[in-house]
LUMTI-725142 format. One record per residue (C-alpha): residue in three letters; y, z, x; chain. Coordinates in steps of 0.05 Angstrom, whole numbers. Layout:
<sites>
<site><resn>ALA</resn><py>Y</py><pz>Z</pz><px>X</px><chain>A</chain></site>
...
</sites>
This chain:
<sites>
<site><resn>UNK</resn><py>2315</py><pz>2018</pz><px>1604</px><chain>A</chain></site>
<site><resn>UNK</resn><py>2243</py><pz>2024</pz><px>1598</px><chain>A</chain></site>
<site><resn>UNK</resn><py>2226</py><pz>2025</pz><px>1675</px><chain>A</chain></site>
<site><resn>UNK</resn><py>2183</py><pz>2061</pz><px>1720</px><chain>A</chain></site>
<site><resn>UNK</resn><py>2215</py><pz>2100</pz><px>1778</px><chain>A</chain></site>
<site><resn>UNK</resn><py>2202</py><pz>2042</pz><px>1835</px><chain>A</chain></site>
<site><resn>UNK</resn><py>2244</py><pz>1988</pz><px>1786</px><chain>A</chain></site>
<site><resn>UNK</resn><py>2289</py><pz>2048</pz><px>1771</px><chain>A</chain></site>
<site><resn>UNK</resn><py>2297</py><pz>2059</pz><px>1846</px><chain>A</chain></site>
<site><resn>UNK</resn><py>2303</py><pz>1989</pz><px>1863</px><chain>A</chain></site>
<site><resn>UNK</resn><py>2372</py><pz>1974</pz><px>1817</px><chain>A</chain></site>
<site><resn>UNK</resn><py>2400</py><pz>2030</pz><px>1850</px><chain>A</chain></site>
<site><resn>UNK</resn><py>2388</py><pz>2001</pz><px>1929</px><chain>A</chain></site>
<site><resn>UNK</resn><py>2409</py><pz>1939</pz><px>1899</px><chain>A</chain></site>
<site><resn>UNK</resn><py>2471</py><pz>1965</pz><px>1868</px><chain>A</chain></site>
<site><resn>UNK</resn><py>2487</py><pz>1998</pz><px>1920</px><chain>A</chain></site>
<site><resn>UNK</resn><py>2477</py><pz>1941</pz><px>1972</px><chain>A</chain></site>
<site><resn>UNK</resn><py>2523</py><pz>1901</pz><px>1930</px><chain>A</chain></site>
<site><resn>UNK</resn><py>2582</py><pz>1948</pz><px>1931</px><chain>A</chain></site>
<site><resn>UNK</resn><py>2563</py><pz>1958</pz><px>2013</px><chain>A</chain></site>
<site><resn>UNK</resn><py>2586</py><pz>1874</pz><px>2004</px><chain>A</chain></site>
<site><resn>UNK</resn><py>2519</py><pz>1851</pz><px>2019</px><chain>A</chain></site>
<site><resn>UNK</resn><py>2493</py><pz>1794</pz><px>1964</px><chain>A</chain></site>
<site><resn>UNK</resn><py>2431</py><pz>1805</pz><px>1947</px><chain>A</chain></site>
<site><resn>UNK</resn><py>2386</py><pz>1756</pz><px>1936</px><chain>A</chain></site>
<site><resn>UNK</resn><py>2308</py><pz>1740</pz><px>1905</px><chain>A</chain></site>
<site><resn>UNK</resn><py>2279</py><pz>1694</pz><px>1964</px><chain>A</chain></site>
<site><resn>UNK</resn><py>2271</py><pz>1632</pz><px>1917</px><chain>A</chain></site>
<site><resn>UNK</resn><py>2339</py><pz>1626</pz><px>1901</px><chain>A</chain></site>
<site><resn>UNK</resn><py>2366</py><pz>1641</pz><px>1981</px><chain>A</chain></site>
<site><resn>UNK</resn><py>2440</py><pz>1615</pz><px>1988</px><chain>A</chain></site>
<site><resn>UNK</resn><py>2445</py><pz>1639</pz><px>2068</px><chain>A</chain></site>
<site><resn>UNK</resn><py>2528</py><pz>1614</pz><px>2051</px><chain>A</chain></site>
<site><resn>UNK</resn><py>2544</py><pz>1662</pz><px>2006</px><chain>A</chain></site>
<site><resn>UNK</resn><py>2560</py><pz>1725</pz><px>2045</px><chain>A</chain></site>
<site><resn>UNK</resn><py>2562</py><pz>1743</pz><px>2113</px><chain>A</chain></site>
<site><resn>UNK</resn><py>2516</py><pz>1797</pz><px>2089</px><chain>A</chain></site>
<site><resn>UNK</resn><py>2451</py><pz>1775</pz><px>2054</px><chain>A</chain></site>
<site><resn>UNK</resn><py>2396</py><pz>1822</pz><px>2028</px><chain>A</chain></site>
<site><resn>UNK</resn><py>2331</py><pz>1766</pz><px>2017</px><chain>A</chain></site>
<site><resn>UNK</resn><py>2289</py><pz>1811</pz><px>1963</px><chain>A</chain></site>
<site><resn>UNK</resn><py>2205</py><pz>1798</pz><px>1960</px><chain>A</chain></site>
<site><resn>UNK</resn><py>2191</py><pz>1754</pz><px>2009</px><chain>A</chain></site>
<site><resn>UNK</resn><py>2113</py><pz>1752</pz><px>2011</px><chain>A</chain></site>
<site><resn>UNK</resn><py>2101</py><pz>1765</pz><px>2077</px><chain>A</chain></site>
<site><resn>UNK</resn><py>2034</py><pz>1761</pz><px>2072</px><chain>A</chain></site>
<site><resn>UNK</resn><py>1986</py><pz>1771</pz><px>2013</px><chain>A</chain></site>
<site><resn>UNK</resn><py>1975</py><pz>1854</pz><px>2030</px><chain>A</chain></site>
<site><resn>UNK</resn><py>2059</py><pz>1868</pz><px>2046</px><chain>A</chain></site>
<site><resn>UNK</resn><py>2129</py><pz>1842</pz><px>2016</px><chain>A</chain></site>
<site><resn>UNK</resn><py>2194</py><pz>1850</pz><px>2059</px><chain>A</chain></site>
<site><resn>UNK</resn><py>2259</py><pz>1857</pz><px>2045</px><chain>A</chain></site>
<site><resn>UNK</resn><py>2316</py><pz>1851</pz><px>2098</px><chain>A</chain></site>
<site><resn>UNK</resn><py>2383</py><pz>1843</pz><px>2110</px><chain>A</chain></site>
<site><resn>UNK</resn><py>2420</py><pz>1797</pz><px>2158</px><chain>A</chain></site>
<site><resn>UNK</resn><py>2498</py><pz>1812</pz><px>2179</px><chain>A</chain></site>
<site><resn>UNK</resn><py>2531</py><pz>1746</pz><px>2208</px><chain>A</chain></site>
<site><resn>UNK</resn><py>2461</py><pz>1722</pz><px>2219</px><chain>A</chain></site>
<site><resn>UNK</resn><py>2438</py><pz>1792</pz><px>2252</px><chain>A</chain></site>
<site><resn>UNK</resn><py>2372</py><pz>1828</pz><px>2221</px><chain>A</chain></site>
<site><resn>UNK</resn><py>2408</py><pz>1892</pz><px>2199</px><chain>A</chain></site>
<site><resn>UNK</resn><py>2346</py><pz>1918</pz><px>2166</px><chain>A</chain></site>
<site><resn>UNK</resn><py>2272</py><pz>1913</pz><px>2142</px><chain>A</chain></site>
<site><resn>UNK</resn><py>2227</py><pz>1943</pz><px>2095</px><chain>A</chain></site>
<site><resn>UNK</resn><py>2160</py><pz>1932</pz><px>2080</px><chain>A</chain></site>
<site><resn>UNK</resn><py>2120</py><pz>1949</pz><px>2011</px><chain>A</chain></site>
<site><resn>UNK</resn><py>2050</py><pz>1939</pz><px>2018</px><chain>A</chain></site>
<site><resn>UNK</resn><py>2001</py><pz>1937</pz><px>1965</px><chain>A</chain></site>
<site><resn>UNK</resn><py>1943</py><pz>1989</pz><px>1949</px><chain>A</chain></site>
</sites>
């Protein structure tokens, strides 16, 4: 409910990752045997950027970077 419009934003690429059949996933609690799609949520890259990708039968599908102001 009381989000801002990143968080609000962020549910919605989740949700629709999830119905796409990809599990998505914070990068603490990684199960890489889940699905043969994975989306791996704030992984600290480094301590200016966080990545998220995805990995298809243990193929990077995708990456995005957020990096902090």
């Amino acid at each position: 409910m009381n989000q801002n419009p990143e968080q609000t934003a962020g549910d919605t690429i989740d949700r629709k990752l999830i119905e796409s059949g990809f599990a998505v996933q914070d990068h603490r609690h990684t199960d890489w045997k889940v699905s043969p799609g994975i989306v791996v949520r704030e992984y600290k890259a480094d301590a200016l950027q966080t990545v998220m990708f995805c990995l298809w039968t243990g193929f990077l599908y995708g990456l995005s970077r957020q990096y902090k102001n």
